[in-house]
N, C-alpha and C positions, 0 to 999 in steps of 0.2 A: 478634260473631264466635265462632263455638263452639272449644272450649276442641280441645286434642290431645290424641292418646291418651296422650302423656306427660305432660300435666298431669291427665290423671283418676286415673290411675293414682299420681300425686305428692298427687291430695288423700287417698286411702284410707288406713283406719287401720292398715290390713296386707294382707300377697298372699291370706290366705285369702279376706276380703272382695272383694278383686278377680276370685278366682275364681269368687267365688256372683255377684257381678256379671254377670261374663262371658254366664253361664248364662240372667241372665234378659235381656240387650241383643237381645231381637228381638221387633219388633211384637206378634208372637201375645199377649201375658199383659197390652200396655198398653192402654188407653182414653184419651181426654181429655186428650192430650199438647198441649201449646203451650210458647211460648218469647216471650219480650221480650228487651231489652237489659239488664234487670236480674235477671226472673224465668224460672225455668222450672218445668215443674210436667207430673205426668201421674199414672193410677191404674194401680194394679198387682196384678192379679187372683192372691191368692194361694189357700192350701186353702182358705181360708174364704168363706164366701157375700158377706163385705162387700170390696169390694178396698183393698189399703193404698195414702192419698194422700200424693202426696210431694212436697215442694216445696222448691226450691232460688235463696235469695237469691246471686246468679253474683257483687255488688261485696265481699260478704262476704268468702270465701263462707261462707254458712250453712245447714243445711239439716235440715229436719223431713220424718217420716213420721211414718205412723199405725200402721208396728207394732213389735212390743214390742224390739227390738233396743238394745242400747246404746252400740252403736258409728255415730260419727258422723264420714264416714257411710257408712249400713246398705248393704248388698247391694242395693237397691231403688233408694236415692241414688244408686251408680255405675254399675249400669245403664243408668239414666235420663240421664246422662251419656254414658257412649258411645254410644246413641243417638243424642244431641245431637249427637256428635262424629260419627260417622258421617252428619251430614247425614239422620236420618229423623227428627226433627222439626221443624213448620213454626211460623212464630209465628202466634201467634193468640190470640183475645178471652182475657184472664187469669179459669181456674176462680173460682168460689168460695172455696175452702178457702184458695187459695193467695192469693190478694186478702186474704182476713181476717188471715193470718198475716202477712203483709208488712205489714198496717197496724199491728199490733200491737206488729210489731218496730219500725215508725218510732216508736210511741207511746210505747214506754220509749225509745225513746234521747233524744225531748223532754224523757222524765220526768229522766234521768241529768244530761240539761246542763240542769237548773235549777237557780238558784244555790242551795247548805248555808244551812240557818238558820245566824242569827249565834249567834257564838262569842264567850262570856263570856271578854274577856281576862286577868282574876283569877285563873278558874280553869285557862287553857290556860295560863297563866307558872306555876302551880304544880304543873300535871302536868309541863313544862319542866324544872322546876326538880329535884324528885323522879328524873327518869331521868337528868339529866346526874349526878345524886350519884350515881346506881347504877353506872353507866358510869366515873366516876371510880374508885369503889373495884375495881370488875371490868377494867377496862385496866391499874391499877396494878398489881391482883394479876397479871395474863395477863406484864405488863414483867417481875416476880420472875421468873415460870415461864421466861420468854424463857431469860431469864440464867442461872438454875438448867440449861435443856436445853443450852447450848452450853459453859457449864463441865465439862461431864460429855462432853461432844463429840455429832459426828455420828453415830458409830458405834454409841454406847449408843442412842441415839434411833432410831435405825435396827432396835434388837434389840426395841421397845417394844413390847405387844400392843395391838390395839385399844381394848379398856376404857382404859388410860392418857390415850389420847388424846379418848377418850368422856369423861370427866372433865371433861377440861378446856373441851371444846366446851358441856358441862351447865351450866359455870360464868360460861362467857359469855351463855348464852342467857338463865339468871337477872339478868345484870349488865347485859340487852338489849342485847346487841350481837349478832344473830341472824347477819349477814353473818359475823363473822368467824369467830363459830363453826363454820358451815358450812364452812369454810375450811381452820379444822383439823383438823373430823369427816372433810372429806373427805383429807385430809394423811392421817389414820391408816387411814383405808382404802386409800390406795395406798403407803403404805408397808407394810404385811403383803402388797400385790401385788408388792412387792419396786423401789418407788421408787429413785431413785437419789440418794449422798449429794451430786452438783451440784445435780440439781431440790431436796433439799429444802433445801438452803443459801440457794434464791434467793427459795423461799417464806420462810422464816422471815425471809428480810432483807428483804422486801414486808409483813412481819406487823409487823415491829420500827420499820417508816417510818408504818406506820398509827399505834401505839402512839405515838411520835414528834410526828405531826402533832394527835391528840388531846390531848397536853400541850401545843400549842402553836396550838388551835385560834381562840384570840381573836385570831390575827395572820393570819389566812388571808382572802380574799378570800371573798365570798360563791360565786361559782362553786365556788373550790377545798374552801369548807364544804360545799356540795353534795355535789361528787364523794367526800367522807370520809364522811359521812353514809351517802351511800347504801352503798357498802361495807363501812360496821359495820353496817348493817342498821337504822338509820333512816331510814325512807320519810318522803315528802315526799306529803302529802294529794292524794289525788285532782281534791279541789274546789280547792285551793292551785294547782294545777296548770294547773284549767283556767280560771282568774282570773287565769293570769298572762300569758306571749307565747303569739301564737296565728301562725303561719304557713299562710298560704291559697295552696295551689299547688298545680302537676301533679306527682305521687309515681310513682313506676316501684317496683314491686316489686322486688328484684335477688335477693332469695333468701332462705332459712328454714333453721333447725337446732332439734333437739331434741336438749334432754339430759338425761339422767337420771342424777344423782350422789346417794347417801343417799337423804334421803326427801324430795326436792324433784325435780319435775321441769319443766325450764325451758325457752320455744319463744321464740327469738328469730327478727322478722322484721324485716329491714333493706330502707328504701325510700331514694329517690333521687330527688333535684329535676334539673333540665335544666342547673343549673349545679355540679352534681356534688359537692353537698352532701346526707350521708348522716343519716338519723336513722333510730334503732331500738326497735321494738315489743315490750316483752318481758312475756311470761306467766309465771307459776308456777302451779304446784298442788302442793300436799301429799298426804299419803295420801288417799285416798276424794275425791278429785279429779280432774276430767281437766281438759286443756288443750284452748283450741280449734281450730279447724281453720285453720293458717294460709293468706294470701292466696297466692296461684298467683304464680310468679316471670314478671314479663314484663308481669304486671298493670298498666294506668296507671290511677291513682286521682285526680281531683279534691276535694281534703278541706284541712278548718282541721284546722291538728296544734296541740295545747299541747304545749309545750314543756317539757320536766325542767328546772332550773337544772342547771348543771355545764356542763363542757370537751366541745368537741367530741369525736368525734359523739356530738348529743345525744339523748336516751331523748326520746319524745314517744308522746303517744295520742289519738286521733282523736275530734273533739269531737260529730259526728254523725256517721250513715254516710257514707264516702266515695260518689260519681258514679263509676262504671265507665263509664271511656272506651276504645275502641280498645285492645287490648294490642299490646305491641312486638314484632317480630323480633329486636332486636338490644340490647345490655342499654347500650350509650350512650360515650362515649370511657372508652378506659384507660388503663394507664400501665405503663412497664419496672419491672422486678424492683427497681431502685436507687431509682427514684422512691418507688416502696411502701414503702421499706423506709425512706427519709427520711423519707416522713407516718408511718410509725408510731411512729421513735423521734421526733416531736417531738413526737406524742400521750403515749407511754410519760412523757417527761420532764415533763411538766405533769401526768397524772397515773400517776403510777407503782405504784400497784395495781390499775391497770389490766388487764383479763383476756386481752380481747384488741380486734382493729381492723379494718374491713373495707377489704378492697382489690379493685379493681379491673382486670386482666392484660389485655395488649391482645397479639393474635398470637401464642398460645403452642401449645408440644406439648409433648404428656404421656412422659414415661419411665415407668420400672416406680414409683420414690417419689418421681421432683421433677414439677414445672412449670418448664419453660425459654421463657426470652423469648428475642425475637431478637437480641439481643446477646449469649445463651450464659450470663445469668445465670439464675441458681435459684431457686428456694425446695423443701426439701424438704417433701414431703406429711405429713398427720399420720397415725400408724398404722392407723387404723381404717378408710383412705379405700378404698371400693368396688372395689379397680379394673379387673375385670372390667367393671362396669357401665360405669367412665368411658369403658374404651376401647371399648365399643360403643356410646355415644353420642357420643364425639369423634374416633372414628378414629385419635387420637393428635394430635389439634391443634383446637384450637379458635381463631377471631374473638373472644371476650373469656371470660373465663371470672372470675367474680367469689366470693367467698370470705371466710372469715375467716385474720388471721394470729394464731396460737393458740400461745404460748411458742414463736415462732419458725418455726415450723413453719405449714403453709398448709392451712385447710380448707378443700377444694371444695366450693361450696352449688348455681351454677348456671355451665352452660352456655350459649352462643352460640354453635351454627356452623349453615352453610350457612342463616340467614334463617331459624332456630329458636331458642327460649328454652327451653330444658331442665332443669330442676330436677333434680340426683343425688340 
């Protein structure tokens, strides 16, 4: 089923690109267009005497051309999309170029799930052993600093310039603890935005229960070592990962967010099984990085997820390419304001440097900054939310509208109404 104008327009990497798109969405400049259920593909007669081929994996989605552009994807890739969307291409025998490329993609991801040579247990309990000692002396030091900042109060810390808190973020990231550095780098950047001394009270008391459970890490459960782990910024092996639970089922995309904090920027996509258990897909990139192109909200995906260890919902990544089945209308049952707000703090309590939680809204409308269910309760929106855009794609109510809850506050990712899945 060909994608909507509002999911083509949700895969681009920005409106200029949608606008060079626009420009070239009509028959005259394409050749050798076909489509399958997986594949699409067509060429596109540009200045130059060869034309650029473009091919588009749809369960991905992924997508290559052949000219020089580095946005993925290019002005030629959404094109070739509203095209598709508009019903002017037919399926047909798979090109060439676009056949080779699709095999190739299947042939690395055979290559990626084959099992890691083994690993000398010698020397991994001595690289183990090595970063816990680092970690040790850099958490203790970060505990002084704790105590040093709230003796002196909120107010000084509050006057502090960014290098202060660059410091100390330097000192974590030598003592690998990359997560939480990140955490205070980004503390000192929104504190000279002029943070407030509640939010920084609640981070520093989220910093001081990390610092907390690290001195008390031989007593914690292996879930709840996972979930500290990964929040100081030790990651748990790729191949560790996919050697360990594997869950085999039908995934619903529900929605996607990017953010860019410092010099990390992170895409989270959160899928959905039919018994309304949630796991999330998360990328980074660093400088001279990009992220990839997330899946289209509404997607249904047949795929084995490895599983992160940790607390619900759990982090998982996809062991081969997912099967693109049908996508949905409708993003699946939800729940009232109270309900959500009971899954999150039992989430929060279990783990409590937690960032944030995805929910689910079932029969809401939109005000100028909350979400209202039918009972009249809230959630306030978070500051950055669209909302021109929302109210012209929801009218001011939506059938389910799904999200993250983000310090309290509700981020809009996707829409449901009238028998559409809408990504904002």
């Amino acid at each position: 089923m060909p994608w909507t104008q509002e999911q083509v327009i949700a895969a681009a990497p920005d409106a200029a690109s949608v606008a060079a798109g626009r420009k070239l969405a009509s028959p005259g400049p394409w050749s050798g267009t076909g489509a399958t259920d997986a594949l699409l593909w067509g060429s596109c007669q540009g200045s130059g005497k060869k034309p650029y081929q473009v091919s588009i994996d749809l369960t991905g989605p992924a997508f290559r051309c052949s000219c020089p552009s580095r946005k993925f994807p290019c002005k030629h890739a959404i094109a070739l999309l509203l095209l598709w969307s508009a019903g002017a291409i037919a399926d047909g025998e798979v090109s060439d170029f676009a056949s080779s490329w699709a095999d190739e993609r299947a042939s690395k991801a055979k290559t990626r799930s084959k099992p890691a040579a083994p690993v000398d247990p010698q020397a991994q309990a001595a690289r183990r052993a090595e970063r816990v000692a680092k970690m040790d002396a850099g958490v203790g030091e970060f505990s002084r600093w704790l105590s040093d900042l709230v003796r002196a109060g909120l107010a000084e810390a509050l006057r502090r310039p960014l290098p202060w808190w660059e410091t100390t973020a330097s000192r974590l990231v030598d003592a690998q603890a990359p997560g939480l550095a990140e955490r205070v780098r980004d503390t000192g950047a929104d504190v000279v935005a002029g943070l407030g001394a509640d939010e920084l009270l609640e981070r520093i008391g989220v910093w001081w229960m990390l610092v907390q459970a690290w001195s008390r890490r031989d007593s914690l459960t292996t879930s709840e070592s996972a979930d500290l782990h990964a929040a100081l910024g030790w990651p748990t092996p790729t191949a560790e990962v996919r050697g360990g639970a594997v869950e085999s089922r039908v995934w619903t995309v529900v929605g996607a967010h990017r953010d860019q904090k410092g010099r990390l920027a992170q895409q989270r996509t959160w899928l959905r099984d039919d018994d309304g258990r949630y796991r999330l897909l998360l990328e980074t990139a660093g400088p001279g990085q990009s992220l990839g192109v997330p899946a289209l909200a509404g997607a249904r995906l047949r795929a084995d997820l490895a599983i992160y260890p940790g607390a619900e919902p759990c982090r998982g990544l996809f062991v081969d390419t997912p099967e693109a089945l049908e996508p949905q209308t409708r993003l699946g049952a939800g729940q009232s304001v109270d309900a959500a707000l009971a899954d999150a703090a039992a989430a929060f309590a279990t783990t409590p440097w937690r960032d944030r939680h995805p929910v689910m809204l079932a029969d809401v409308r939109f005000g100028a900054r909350h979400v209202v269910d039918p009972s009249g309760q809230s959630l306030e929106l978070v500051e950055d939310t669209p909302s021109t855009e929302l109210a012209a794609i929801s009218g001011g109510r939506a059938d389910h509208v799904f999200g993250e809850l983000d310090g309290g506050r509700f981020r809009v990712l996707t829409v449901s109404v009238d028998g559409r899945v809408v990504p904002l």
